[in-house]
C-alpha positions as CSV (number, residue, x, y, z in Angstrom):
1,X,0.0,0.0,0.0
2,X,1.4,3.3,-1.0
3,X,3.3,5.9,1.3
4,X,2.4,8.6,-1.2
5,X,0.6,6.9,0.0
6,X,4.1,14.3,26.8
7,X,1.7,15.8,31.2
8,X,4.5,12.9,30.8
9,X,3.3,9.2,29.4
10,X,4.0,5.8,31.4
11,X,7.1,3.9,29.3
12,X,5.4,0.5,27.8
13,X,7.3,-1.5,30.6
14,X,5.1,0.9,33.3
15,X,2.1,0.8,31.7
16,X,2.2,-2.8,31.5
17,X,2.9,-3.2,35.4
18,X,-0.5,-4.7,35.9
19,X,-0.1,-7.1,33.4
20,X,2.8,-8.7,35.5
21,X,1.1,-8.3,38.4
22,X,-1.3,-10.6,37.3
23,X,0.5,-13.3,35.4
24,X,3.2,-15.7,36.9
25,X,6.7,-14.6,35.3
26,X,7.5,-17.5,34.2
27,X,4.7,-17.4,31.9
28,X,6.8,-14.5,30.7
29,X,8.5,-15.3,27.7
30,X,12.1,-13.7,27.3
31,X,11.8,-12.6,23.9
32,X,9.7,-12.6,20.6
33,X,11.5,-14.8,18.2
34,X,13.4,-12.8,15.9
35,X,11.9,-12.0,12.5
36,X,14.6,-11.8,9.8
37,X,16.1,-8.2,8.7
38,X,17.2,-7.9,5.1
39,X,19.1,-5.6,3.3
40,X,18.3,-5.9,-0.1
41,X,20.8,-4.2,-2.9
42,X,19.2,-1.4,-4.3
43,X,18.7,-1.8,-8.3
44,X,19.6,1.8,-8.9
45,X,22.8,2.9,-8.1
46,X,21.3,6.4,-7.0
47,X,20.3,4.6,-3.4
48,X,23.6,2.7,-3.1
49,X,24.3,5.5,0.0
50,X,20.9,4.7,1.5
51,X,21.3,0.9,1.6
52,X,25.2,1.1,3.0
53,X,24.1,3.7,5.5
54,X,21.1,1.9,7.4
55,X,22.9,-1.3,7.0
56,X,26.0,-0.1,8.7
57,X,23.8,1.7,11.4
58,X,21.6,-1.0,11.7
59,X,18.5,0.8,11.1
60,X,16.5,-2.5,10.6
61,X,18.1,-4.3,13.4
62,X,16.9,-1.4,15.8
63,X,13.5,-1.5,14.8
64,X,13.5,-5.3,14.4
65,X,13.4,-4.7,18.3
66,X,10.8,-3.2,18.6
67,X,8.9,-5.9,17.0
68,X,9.9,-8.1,19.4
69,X,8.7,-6.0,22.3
70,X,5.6,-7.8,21.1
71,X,4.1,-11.5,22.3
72,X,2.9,-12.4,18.6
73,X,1.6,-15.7,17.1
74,X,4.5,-15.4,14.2
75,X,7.3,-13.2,13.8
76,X,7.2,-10.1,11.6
77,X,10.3,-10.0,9.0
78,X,11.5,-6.4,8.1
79,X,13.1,-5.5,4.7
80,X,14.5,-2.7,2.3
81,X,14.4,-3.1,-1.1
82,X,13.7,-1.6,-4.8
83,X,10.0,-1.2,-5.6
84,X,9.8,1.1,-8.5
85,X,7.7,3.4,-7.0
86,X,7.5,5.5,-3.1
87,X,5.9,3.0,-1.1
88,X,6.1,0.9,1.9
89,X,4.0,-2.0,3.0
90,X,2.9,-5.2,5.2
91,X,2.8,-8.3,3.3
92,X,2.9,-11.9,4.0
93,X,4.7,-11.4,7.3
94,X,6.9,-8.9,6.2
95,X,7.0,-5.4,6.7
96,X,8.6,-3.9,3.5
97,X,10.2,-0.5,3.0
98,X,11.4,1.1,-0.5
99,X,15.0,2.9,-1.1
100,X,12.2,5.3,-3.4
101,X,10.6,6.3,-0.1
102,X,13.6,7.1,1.5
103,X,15.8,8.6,-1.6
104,X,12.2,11.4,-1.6
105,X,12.4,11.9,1.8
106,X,16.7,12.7,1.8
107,X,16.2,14.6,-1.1
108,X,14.0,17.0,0.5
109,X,15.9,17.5,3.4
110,X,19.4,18.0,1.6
111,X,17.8,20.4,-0.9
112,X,16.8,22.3,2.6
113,X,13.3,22.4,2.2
114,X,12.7,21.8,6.2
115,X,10.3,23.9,8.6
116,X,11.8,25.8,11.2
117,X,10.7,24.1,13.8
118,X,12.9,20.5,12.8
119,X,16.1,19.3,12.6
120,X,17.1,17.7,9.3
121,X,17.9,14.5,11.7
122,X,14.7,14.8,12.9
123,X,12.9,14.8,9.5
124,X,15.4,11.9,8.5
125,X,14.4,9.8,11.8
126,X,10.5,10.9,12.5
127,X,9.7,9.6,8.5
128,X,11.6,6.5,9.1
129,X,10.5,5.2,12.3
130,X,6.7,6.3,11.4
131,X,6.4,4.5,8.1
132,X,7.9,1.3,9.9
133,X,5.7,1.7,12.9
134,X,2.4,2.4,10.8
135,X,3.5,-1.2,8.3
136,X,4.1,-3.2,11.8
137,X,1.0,-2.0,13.2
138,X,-1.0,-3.9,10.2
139,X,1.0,-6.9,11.1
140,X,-0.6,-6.1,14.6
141,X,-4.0,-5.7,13.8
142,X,-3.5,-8.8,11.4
143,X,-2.1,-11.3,13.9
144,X,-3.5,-9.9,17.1
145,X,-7.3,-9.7,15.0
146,X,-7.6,-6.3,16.6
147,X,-11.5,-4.8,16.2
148,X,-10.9,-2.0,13.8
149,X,-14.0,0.4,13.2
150,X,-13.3,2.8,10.3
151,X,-10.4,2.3,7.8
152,X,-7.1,0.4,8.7
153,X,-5.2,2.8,7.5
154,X,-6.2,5.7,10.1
155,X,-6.0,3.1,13.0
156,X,-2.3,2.3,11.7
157,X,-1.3,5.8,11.6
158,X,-2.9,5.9,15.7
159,X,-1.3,3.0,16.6
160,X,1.9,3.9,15.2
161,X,2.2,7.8,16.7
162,X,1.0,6.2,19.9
163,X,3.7,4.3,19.9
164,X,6.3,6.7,19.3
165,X,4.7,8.8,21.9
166,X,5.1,6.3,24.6
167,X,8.8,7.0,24.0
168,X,8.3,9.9,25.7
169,X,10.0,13.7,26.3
170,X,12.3,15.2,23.9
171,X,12.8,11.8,22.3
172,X,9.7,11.0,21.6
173,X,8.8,15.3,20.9
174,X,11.6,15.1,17.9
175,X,10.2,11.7,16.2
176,X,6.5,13.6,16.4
177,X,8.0,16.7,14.6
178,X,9.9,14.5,12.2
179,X,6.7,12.7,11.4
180,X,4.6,16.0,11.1
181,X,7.3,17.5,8.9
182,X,7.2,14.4,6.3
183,X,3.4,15.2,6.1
184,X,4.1,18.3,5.1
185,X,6.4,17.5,2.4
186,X,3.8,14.9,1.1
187,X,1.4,17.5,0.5
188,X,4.0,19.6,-1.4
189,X,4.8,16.5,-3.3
190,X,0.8,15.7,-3.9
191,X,0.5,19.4,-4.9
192,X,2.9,18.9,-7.5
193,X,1.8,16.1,-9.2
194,X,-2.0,16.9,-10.0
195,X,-4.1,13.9,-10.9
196,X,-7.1,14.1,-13.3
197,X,-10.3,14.3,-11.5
198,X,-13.0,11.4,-11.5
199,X,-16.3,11.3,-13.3
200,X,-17.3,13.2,-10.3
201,X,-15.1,15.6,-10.2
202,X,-13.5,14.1,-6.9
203,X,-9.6,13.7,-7.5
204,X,-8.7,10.0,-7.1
205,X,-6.8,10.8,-3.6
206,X,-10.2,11.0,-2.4
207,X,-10.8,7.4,-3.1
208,X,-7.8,6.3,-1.2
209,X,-8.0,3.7,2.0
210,X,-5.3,6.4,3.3
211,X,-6.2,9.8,4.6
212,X,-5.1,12.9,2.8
213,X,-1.3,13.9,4.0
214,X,-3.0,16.9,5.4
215,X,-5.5,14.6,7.6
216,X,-3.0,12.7,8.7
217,X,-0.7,15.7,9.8
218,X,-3.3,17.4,11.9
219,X,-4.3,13.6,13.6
220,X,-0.7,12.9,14.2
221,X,-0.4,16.5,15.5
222,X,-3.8,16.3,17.8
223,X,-2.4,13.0,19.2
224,X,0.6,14.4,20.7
225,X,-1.5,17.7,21.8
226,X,-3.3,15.1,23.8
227,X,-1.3,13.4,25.3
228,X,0.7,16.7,26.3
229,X,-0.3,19.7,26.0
230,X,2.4,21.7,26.9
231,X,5.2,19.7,25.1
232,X,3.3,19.9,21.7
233,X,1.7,23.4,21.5
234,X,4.5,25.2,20.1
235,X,4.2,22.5,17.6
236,X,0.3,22.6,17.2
237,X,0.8,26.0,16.4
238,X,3.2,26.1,13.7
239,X,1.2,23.7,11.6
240,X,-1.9,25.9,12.7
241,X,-4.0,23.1,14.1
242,X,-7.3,24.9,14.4
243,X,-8.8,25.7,18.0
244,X,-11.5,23.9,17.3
245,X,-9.5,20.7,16.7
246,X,-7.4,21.5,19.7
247,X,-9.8,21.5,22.1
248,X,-10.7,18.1,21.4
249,X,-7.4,16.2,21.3
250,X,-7.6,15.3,25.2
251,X,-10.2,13.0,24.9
252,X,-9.4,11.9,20.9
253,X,-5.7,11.0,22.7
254,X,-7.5,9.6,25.9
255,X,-9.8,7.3,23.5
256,X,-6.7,6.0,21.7
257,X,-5.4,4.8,24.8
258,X,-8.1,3.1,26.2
259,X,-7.8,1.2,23.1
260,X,-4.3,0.8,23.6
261,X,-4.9,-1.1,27.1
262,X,-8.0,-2.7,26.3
263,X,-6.1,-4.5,23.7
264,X,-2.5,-4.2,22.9
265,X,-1.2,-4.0,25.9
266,X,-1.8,-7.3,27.3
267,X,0.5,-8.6,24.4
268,X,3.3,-6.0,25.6
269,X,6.7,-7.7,27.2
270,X,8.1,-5.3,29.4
271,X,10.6,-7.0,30.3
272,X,12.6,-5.4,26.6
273,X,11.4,-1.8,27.9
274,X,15.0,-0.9,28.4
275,X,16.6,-2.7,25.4
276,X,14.4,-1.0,23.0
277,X,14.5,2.6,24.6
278,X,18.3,1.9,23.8
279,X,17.2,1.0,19.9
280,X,15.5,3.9,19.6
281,X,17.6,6.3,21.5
282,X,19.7,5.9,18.4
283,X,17.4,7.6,16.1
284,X,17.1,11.0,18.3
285,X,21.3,11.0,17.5
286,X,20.4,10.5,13.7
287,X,22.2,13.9,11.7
């Protein structure tokens, strides 16, 4: 499916404190088994950089444990590779990214087309670890047959800033600009590239199973206002999230993480809190 297609928040380990409470630990399996992490050579030579970067970084590796912060019926493979087109995906266990997706995303940043409000690290990091995230969390709602009313796509995009958020402070506050920022550069990109309208008039975005890039920049945005207001006005601002929206984002935020507990928390191992807080710390480094 195409890409062109924190008051402060409990870590995953805290929030799951009941959870242990309840269950014997030795019921408490170690670790997920690992899915596999592959590094596929890109076909053009353009996103040779790309590929030896996040291989000797080990961008996939550090978000490979993340899966694994999850009790899961099957592991969830990750790969890079050449798809011809921007795009990322979830596919038959595997969550797939595309050097296209990445080589648009660099591009924009080197050519310095960044808000004022990010750091180009930021914008490298926030689109990364967002477009994983929001793949993974269809392998969630696949293999954990979460309830999804409304389109996958939006719950994805929930599930995967909630995520992020549960990082927490400036770590988590530079991922959330990163991610806003690449929504902004999508609707640049969509702005350039007009498509003929429909029978109806409608453009064919319109028809998507994602939300606009504008949609999903004021959700992500309202997310983070909710869970802390103070950390993410400055931000709620400069994309001028409207009042209206604003006052809102509490309880839109609060009824995300009801969900959260309710049903993806139970299949949280806290037990990796720390080893993936030390994965991700790596991308708030990211220049």
């Amino acid at each position: 499916m195409s890409v062109v297609r924190a008051a402060r928040l409990m870590p995953i380990g805290a929030m799951a404190l009941n959870l242990l409470a309840a269950t014997p630990v030795d019921a408490q399996p170690a670790r997920q088994p690992a899915g596999s992490v592959t590094y596929t050579l890109p076909q053009n030579p353009i996103h040779l950089p790309i590929h030896d970067r996040l291989k000797a970084e080990r961008w996939l590796e550090r978000m490979q444990a993340v899966f694994q912060t999850f009790r899961l019926p099957r592991p969830v493979a990750l790969k890079i590779e050449s798809c011809g087109e921007v795009d990322a995906s979830f596919s038959r266990g595997t969550v797939g990214l595309c050097y296209e997706y990445l080589h648009v995303v660099m591009r924009r940043i080197e050519s310095g087309q960044l808000a004022a409000w990010v750091t180009p690290g930021e914008a490298l990091a926030g689109a990364f670890v967002d477009v994983v995230l929001h793949e993974f969390s269809h392998a969630l709602v696949e293999q954990l047959r979460l309830p999804v009313l409304g389109r996958e796509e939006e719950a994805a995009d929930q599930l995967s800033a909630y995520m992020i958020l549960q990082f927490g402070g400036d770590d988590a506050a530079g991922l959330i600009r990163g991610t806003a920022h690449m929504y902004l550069s999508w609707i640049i990109f969509f702005q350039s590239r007009a498509l003929a309208p429909l029978g109806s008039g409608v453009s064919p975005r319109e028809a998507r199973p994602h939300p606009t890039a504008g949609q999903r920049l004021y959700n992500l945005v309202c997310l983070a206002l909710g869970s802390d207001h103070e950390a993410y006005a400055v931000l709620a601002k400069a994309v001028d999230l409207p009042q209206e929206r604003a006052k809102d984002c509490t309880g839109e935020f609060a009824q995300i993480e009801r969900a959260w507990r309710a049903l993806v928390r139970p299949h949280v191992n806290p037990a990796l809190d720390a080893e993936v807080r030390r994965e991700l710390g790596f991308f708030t480094s990211v220049k």
